[in-house]
Backbone as JSON Lines, residues from 0, in Angstrom:
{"i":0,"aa":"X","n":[9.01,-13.64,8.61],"ca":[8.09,-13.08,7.64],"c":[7.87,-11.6,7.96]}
{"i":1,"aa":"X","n":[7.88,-10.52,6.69],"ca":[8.21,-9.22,7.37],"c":[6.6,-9.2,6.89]}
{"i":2,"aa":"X","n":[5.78,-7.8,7.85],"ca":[4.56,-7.55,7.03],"c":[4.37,-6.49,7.31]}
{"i":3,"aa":"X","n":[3.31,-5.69,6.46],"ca":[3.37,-4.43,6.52],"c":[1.51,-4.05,6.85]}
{"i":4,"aa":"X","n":[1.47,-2.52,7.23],"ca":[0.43,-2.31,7.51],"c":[-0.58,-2.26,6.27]}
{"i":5,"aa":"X","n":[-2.1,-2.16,6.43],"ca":[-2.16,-1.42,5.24],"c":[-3.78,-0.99,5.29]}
{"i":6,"aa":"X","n":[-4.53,0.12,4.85],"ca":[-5.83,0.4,4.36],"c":[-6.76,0.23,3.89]}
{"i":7,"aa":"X","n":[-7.72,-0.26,4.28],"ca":[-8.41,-0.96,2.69],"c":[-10.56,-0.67,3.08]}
{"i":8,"aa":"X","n":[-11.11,-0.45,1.94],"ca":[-12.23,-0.34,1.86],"c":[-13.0,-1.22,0.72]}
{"i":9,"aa":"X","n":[-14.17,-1.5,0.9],"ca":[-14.88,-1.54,-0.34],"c":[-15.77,-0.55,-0.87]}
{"i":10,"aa":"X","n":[-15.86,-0.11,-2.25],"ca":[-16.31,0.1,-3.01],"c":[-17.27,-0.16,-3.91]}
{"i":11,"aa":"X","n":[-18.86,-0.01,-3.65],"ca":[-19.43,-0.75,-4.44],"c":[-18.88,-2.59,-4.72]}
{"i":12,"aa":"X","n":[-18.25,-2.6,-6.27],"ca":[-17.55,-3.64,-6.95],"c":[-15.66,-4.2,-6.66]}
{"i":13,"aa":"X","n":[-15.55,-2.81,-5.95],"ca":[-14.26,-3.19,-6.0],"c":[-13.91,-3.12,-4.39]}
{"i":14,"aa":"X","n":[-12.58,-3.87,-4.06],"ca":[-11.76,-3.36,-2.7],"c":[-10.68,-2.51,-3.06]}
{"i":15,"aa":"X","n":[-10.85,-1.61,-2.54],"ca":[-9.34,-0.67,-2.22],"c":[-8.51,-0.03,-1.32]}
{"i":16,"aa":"X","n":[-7.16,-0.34,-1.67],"ca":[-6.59,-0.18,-0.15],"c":[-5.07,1.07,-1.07]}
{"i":17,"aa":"X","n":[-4.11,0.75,0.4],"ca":[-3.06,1.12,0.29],"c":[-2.12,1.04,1.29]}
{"i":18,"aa":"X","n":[-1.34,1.0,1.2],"ca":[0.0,0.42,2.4],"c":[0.6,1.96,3.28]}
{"i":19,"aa":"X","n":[0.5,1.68,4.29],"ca":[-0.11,2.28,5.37],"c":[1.6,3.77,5.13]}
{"i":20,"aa":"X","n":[2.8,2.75,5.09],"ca":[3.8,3.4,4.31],"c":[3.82,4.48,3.29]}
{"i":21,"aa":"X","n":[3.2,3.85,2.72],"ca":[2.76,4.83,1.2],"c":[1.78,5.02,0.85]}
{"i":22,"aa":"X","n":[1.1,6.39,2.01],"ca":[-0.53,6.54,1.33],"c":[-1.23,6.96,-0.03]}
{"i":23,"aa":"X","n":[0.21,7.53,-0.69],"ca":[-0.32,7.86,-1.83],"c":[-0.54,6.93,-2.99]}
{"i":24,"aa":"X","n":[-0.14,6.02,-2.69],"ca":[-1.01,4.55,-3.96],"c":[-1.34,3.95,-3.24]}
{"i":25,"aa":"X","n":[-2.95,4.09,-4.19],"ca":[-3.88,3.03,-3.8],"c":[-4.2,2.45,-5.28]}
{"i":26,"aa":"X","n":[-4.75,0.86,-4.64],"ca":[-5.01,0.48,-6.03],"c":[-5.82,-0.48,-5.56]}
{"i":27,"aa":"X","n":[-6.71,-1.48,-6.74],"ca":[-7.62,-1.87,-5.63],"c":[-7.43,-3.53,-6.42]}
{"i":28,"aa":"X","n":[-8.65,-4.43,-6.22],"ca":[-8.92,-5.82,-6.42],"c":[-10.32,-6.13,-6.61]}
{"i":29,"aa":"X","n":[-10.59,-6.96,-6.94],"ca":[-12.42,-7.82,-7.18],"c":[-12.54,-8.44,-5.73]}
{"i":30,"aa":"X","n":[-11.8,-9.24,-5.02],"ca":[-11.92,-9.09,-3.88],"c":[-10.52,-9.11,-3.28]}
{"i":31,"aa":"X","n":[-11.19,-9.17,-1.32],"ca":[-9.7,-8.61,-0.58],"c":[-8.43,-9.42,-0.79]}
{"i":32,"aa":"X","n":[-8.38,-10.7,-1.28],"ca":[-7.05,-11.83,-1.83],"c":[-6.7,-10.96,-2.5]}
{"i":33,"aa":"X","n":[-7.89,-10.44,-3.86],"ca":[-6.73,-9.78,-5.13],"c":[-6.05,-8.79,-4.96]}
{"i":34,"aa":"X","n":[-7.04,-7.59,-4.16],"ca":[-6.74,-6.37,-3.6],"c":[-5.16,-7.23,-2.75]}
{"i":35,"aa":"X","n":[-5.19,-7.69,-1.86],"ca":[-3.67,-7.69,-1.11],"c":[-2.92,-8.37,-2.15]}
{"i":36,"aa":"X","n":[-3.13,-9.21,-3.23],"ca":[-1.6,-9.71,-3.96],"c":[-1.52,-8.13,-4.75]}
{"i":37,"aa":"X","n":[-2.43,-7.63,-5.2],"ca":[-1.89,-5.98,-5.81],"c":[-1.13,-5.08,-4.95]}
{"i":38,"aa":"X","n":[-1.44,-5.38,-3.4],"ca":[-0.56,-4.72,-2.39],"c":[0.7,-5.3,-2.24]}
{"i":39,"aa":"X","n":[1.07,-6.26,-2.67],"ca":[2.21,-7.13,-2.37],"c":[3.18,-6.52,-3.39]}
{"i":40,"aa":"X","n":[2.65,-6.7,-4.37],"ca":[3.19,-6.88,-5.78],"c":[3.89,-4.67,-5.76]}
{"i":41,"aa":"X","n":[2.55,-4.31,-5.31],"ca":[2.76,-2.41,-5.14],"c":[4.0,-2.57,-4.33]}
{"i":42,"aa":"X","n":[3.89,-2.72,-3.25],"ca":[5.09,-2.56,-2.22],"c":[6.37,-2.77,-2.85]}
{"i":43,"aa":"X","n":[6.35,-4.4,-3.47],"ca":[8.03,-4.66,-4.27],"c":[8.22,-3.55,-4.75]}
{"i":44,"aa":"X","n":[7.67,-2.91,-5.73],"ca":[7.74,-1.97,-6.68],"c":[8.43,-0.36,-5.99]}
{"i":45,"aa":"X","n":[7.97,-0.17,-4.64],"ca":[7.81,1.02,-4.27],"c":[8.83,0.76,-3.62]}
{"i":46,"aa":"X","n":[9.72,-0.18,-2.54],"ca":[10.34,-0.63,-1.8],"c":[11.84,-1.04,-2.51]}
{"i":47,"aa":"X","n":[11.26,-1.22,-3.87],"ca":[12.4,-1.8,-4.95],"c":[13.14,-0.94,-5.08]}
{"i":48,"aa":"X","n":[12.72,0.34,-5.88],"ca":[12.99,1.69,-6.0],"c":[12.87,1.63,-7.5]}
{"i":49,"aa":"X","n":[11.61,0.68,-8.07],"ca":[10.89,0.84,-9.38],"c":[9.75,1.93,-9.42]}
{"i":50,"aa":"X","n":[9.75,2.94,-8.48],"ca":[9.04,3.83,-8.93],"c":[9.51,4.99,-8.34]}
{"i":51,"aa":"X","n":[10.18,6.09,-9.21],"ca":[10.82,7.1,-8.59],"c":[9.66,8.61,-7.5]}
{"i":52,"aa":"X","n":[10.3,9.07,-6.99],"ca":[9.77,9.93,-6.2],"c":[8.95,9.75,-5.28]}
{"i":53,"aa":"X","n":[9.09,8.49,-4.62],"ca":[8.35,8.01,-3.74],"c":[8.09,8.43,-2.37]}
{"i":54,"aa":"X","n":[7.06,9.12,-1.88],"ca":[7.27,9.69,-0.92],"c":[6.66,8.9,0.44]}
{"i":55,"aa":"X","n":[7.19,8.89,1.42],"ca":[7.54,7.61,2.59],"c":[6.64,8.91,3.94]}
{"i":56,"aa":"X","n":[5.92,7.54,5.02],"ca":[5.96,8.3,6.24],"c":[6.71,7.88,6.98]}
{"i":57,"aa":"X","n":[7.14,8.97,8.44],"ca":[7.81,8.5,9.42],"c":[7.32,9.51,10.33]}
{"i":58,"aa":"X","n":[8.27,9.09,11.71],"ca":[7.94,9.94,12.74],"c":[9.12,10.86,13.12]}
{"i":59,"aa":"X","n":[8.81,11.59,14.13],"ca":[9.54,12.52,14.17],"c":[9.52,12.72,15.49]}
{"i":60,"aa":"X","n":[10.73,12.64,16.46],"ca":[10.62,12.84,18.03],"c":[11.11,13.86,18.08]}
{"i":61,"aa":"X","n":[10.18,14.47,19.1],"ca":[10.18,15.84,19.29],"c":[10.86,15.97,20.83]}
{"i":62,"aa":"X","n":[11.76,17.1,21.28],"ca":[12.0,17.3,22.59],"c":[10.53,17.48,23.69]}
């Protein structure tokens, strides 16, 4: 089972997160179940390469 990291707060009414990969979408849920199947469902999408210009973190070893 692969899994991924990910962010998440509440908001007043809502939870919102984002996958630790791709900080720049966030999206949220009514609660944290819905919020993570919206993270599930985000990731295919972003991982798929159904959403162009996706910009990714990584690291970088330095001397």
């Amino acid at each position: 089972m692969n899994r991924v990291r990910y962010v998440y707060w509440r908001d007043d009414q809502f939870w919102l997160g984002y996958l630790e990969q791709y900080p720049d979408y966030v999206t949220q849920g009514e609660s944290l179940e819905d919020l993570q199947a919206h993270l599930r469902d985000l990731h295919a999408d972003l991982s798929g390469g159904l959403i162009p210009g996706v910009r990714q973190v990584a690291e970088l070893e330095l001397a």
